[in-house]
Each structure stands twice: as C-alpha cells, then as structure tokens.
N, C-alpha and C positions, 0 to 999 in steps of 0.2 A: 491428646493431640495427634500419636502417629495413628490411631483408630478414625480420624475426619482425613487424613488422609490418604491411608490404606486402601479406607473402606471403598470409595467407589474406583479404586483401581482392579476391584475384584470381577470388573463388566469389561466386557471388550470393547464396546462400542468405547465407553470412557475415555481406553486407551489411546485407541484410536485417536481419539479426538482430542486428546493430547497428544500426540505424535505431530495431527494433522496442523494444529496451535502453534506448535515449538516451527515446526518447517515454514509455514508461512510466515509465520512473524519475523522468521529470520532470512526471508527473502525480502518480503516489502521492506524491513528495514536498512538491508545492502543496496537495493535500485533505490528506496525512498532517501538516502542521503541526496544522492542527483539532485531529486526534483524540489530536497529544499532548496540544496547550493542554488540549484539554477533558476528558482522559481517559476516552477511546473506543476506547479499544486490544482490550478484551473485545469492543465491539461490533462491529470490523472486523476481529476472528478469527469472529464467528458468523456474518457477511455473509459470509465469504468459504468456509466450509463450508455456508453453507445455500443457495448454488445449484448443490449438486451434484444435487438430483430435476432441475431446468435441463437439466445437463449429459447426464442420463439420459433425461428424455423426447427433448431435442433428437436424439442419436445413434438412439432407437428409432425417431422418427417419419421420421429421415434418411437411415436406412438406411446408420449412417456418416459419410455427409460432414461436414464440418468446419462451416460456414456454419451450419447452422440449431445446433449446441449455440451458440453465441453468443447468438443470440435469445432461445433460449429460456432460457438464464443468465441473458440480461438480467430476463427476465420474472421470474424467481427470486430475482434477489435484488432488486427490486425489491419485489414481493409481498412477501418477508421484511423488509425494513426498513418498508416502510408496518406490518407488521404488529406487527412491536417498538414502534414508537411508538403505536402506537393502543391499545396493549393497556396501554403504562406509562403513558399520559394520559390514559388513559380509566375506569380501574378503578385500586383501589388497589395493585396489584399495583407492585413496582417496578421500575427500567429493569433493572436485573441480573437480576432475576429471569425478565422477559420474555423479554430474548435468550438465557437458560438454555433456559427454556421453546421459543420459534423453532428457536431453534441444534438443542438435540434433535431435536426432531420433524420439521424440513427435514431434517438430515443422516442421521436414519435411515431416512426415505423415500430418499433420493437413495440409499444404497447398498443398501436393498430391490429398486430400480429396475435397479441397477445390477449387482445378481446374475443378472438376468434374461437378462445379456445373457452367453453362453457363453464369448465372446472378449475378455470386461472387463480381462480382466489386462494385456492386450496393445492395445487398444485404445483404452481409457483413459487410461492410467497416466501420457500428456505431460499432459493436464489435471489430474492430480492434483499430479507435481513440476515441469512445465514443460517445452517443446519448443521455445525462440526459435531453434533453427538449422530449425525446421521453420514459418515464417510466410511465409505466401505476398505476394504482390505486393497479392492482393483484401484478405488480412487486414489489410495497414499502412493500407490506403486506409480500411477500417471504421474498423479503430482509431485511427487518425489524426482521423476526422470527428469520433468522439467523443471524444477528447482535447482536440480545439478546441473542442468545446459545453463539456467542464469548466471547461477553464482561463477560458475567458470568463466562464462564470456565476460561478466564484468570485472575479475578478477585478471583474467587475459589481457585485458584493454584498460590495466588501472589505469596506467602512466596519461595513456590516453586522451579519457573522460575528466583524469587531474586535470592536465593543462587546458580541456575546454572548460571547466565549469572554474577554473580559477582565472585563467589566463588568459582570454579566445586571441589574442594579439600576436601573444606568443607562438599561438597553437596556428597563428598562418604562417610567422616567423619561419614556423619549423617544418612548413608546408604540410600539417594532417589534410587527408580528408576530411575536413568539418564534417561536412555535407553529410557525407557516407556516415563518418560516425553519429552525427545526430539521428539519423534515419536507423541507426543499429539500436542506439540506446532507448531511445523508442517503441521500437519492436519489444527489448526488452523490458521496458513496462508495462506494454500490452499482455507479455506473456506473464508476467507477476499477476494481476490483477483475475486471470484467467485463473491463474493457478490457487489465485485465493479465493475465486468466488464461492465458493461452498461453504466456506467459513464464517467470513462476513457477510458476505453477498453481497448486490451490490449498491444498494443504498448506503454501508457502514465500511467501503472499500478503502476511499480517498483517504478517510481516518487512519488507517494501517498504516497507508503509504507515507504520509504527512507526519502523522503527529508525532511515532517515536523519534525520527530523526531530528525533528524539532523539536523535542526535548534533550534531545543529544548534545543538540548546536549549540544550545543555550549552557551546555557544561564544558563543553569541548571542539574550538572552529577543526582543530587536526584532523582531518578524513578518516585514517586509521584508525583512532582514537571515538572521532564521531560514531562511525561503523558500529564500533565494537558496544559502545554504550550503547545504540541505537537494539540492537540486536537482542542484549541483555532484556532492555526496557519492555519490546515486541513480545518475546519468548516469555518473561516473566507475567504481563500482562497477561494473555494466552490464557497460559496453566490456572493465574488467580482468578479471570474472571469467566474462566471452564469449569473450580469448582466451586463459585457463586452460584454460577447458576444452576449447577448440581444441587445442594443443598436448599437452592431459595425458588428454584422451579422458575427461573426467570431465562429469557431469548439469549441464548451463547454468545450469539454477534455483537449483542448491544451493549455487552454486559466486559467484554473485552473490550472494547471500544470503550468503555464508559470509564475502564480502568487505566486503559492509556493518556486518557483527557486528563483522567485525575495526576496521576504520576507529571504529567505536562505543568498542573496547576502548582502542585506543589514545589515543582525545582523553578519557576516562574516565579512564584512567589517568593523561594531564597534565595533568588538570584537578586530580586529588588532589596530584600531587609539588607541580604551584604553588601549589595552595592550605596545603599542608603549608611551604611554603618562606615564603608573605608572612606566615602563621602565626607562626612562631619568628622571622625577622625583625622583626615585630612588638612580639613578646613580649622580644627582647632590647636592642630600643630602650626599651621601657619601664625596663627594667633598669638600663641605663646610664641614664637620666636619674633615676631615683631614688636610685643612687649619688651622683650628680652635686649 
C-alpha cells in the first residue's frame, strides 16, 4: 500500500500536479460555497467557457507558449463577468439572460479564434479537459499568488458575502454596497476558474466549482463548516483521482471530476436512506403513542 503511493511521488511532474490539485481544489471550493448559496452555478459554467477568445488570442499572440493564455484568460473572463453584470444592472434585461447572451458570443468567438489555429486539436485540447500532470514549477508559483489574493479577499469580506448571500434585506438594512460587492465577488470567480484552468480545463471547470460545495450543503448549511467540508472533499478528490489516472492512464481532469460526482452521489444518497429512516421512525412513534 505505502509503495502505490510513494511510488509515483518519485516524478516531479506528479508532485507538482498534486500540489497543483490540493490549491485548486481548495480555491474553487472557498468561492464555490457563493455560488451554490446563491445559485450561480449557470454563471460559473458561462465564465468558465467565455474565456476561451482568452485562450485563443493568448496562444496566437504567443506563439504557443503556455504563460501568456493565462493572461489573456484572465483578461477574458474578467471582461465577461464585468460585462454579465453591467448588462443585468444596467438595462432591464435579466441575469440569465445576460450570461446567455455573454456565454454565446464569448464562446463562439473563442472557437472562431480557435479554428484559425491549424494544430487546435492538439494544442489545445489540455485547456479544454485539463493537463495537471503537465504544470510547471512557474505555473504553481502564478497560481499560487493568485490563489492567495482569492482566499484572502474572500476571507477579508466574509462578514460581507454572509449577509449577501443569506440576507440581501439585511445587507441594504446595513447599507453594503451590494452592487460593488457583487461585482467583487465576481471578479473573484472569474479569477478562480482562471486559476484552475490547467487542471480541469475548461469544459470539467463548473464541476469544481459546484459540485464540492454542494456536497458540503447537503452535510452542513454553516458557511464555516460548509467551507471547510467543501475543501476537504475538492483536495481529496484531487489527490484520488490524480493517482487514478496515474496508475489507469486515464485524462486527470475527468477523472477528478468524476470523483467529486461520486463523493456527491454517495452523501446524496445517505442523506435520502437517513432522512427516509428518522421519517418512519417518526411516523411509528406517533403511532405507538396513539395506541397508547
């Protein structure tokens, strides 16, 4: 048992790609509480396919190299989430409708872009499902800086994002800038998704973001408490199904991904047996006391 999993700690890339597994996970799982509270699950599937023009200028203008698509993702989905909320605050149009609207028009620019390039298929294809066995030493150190500017701002502005995503009543009550901070919290999804996309990439992105936390909720509504499950779930996931696909030669992203779904199915499903169990226990004490 400690030789299966030694053994491929003896490769750097490996490491790496456990290091890279454990930080993302434990980012998309801190921003990904938000967007289950707040149900933003459609809008962190259209952030996370609308910096693929990103992905496609970055590789024309770089001729390849890995370093500038980051950037220019950043920039992409950045521009597209400022631009989701400017459009449903601004005009009567509404939030689903805008990220309809975004989501389209980014992602068929980004594969417009992306037909251009002759070697797309090949090229491409770890930023679409993910390459974590292929993250360099520079990448953990990018991803890293901005993982820590995450976690801090949302740690900075717990109290904050609390009272919007539980309270928004309150949170005029107390006069927040909504506005401002929804346009913050935002940003910082865009910058998550960014930070993840090597990992996943960005077809298996939403999955990160969504689904630990929502296996979280389902154990624990407490924020703190959600987090902290959430986190575990993401990270653990990660590592297990890093060395799945170590051992079984199968795609990193999918295979993490696939192991979160699972983890999800499984506390889903004993959440129904128990809640079906204090149910009829319930119901049968009632019973016996009205005999009685």
């Amino acid at each position: 048992m400690s030789d299966l999993i030694l053994a491929p700690l003896q490769y750097p890339f490996m490491v790496r790609g456990l290091i890279a597994a454990i930080m993302v996970g434990t980012v998309c799982a801190v921003v990904g509480t938000y967007v289950v509270l707040r149900g933003m699950a459609f809008f962190g599937d259209a952030l996370a396919h609308a910096i693929l023009p990103g992905v496609a200028v970055g590789y024309l203008l770089g001729n390849g190299a890995r370093e500038p698509l980051f950037w220019w993702a950043l920039i992409a989905s950045i521009v597209s989430a400022l631009g989701i909320g400017a459009i449903s605050r601004n005009t009567k149009i509404k939030e689903d409708t805008a990220i309809g609207i975004i989501f389209a028009g980014m992602f068929a620019l980004g594969i417009t872009l992306i037909s251009t390039v002759r070697s797309y298929s090949v090229d491409l294809s770890h930023f679409l499902f993910g390459d974590v066995l292929g993250v360099s030493g520079r990448d953990l150190w990018l991803s890293g800086s901005f993982s820590l500017v995450i976690l801090l701002s949302v740690f900075g502005f717990y109290k904050e994002f609390l009272v919007l995503s539980f309270d928004p009543i309150l949170a005029a009550t107390l006069r927040l800038p909504s506005k401002l901070l929804d346009f913050f919290l935002i940003i910082l999804i865009a910058l998550a998704i960014v930070v993840s996309l090597q990992t996943v990439g960005v077809a298996l992105m939403v999955a990160m973001l969504v689904t630990p936390a929502a296996t979280a909720y389902l154990i624990s509504p407490r924020l703190p408490r959600m987090m902290f499950i959430a986190v575990l779930i993401a990270s653990l996931s990660g590592v297990i199904g890093l060395y799945f696909s170590y051992y079984f030669s199968l795609a990193s992203g999918g295979v993490i991904v696939l192991t979160t779904t699972l983890v999800f199915l499984v506390v889903w499903a004993w959440r129904n047996v128990h809640f079906r169990n204090n149910y009829f226990g319930i119901m049968i004490k009632r019973k016996k006391g009205i005999h009685e």
